[in-house]
VMD Tcl script that draws the C-alpha trace (Angstrom):
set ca {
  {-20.41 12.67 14.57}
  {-23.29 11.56 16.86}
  {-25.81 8.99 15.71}
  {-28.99 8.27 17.40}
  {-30.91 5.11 17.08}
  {-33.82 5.86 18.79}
  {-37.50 3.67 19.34}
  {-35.97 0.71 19.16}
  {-36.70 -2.68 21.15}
  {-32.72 -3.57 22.52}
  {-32.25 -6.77 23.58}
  {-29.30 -7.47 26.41}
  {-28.02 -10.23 27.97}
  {-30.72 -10.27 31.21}
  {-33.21 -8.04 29.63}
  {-35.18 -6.78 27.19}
  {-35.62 -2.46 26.65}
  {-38.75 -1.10 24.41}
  {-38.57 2.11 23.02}
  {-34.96 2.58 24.04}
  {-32.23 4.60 22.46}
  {-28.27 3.92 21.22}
  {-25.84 6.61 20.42}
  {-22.90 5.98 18.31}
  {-19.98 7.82 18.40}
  {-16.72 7.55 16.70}
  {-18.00 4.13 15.61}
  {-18.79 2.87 19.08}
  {-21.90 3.04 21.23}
  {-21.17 5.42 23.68}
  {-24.58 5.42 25.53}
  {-28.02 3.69 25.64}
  {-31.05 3.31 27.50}
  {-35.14 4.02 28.08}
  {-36.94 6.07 26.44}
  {-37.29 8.28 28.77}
  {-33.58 9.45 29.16}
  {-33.09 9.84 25.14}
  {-30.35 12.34 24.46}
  {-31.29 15.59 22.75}
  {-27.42 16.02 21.50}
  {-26.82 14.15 18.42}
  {-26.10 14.74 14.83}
  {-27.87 12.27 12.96}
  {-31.42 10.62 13.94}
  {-32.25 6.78 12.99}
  {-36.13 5.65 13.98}
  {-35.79 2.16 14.19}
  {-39.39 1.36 14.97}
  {-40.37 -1.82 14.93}
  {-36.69 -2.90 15.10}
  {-34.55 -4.58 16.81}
  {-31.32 -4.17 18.58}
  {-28.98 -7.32 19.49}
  {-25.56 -8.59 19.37}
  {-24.48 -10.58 15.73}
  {-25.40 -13.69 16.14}
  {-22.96 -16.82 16.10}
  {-23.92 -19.31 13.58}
  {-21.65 -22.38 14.86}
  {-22.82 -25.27 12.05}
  {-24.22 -24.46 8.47}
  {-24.01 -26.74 5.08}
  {-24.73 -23.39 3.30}
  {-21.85 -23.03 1.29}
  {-22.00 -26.66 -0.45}
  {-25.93 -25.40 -1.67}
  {-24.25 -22.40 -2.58}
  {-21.53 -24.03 -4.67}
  {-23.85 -26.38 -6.32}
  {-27.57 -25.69 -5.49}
  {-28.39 -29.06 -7.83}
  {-26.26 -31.79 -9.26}
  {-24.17 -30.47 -12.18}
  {-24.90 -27.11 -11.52}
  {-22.22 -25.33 -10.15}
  {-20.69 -21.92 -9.28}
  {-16.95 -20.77 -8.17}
  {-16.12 -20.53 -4.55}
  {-15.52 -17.02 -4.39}
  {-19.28 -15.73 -5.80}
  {-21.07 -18.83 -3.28}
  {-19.33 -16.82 -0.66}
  {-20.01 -13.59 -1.77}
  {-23.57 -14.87 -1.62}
  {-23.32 -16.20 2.24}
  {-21.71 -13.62 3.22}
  {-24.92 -11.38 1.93}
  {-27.58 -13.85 3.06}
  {-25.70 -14.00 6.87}
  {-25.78 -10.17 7.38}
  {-29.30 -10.19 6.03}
  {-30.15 -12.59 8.54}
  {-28.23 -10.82 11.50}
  {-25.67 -13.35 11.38}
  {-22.20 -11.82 12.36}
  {-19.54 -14.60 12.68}
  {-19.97 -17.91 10.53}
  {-18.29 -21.23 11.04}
  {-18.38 -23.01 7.48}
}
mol new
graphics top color blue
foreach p $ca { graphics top sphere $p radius 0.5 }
foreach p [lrange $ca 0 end-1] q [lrange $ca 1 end] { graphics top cylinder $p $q radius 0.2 }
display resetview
């Protein structure tokens, strides 16, 4: 199966495509680019307008998990549902790989 991603702003490492295309395939991105060289072969179609496309982000320091356990004093929650919780609120935020 072929999925398109197309109208999307991608952001690489040196620069910066609008309107540009990804195609997935076999759960890897086999192809991208411009606008202008969008594939007319695919079996599924994302418009990702007003999206964009980057890397996960790294998030190297966060204190997170402490609010998470116990957002006030005497207030607390187990370990396993605070990171439930991150693990949500990363991926929301684009956040890939987390260093508590």
């Amino acid at each position: 199966m072929q999925t398109l991603i197309y109208n999307a702003t991608i952001v690489l490492p040196t620069t910066v495509v609008e309107n540009g295309w990804l195609l997935i395939e076999d759960e890897f991105i086999r192809a991208f680019g411009p606008e202008d060289t969008c594939p007319s072969d695919y079996t599924v179609a994302i418009n990702a307008a007003t999206s964009f496309l980057l890397p996960g982000l790294i998030d190297l320091h966060c204190d997170m998990i402490e609010k998470l356990v116990e957002p006030r004093p005497g207030v607390r929650f187990s370990l396993p549902l605070a990171l439930q919780e991150a693990d949500l609120r990363l991926a929301a935020s684009g956040i890939t790989t987390e260093f508590h």
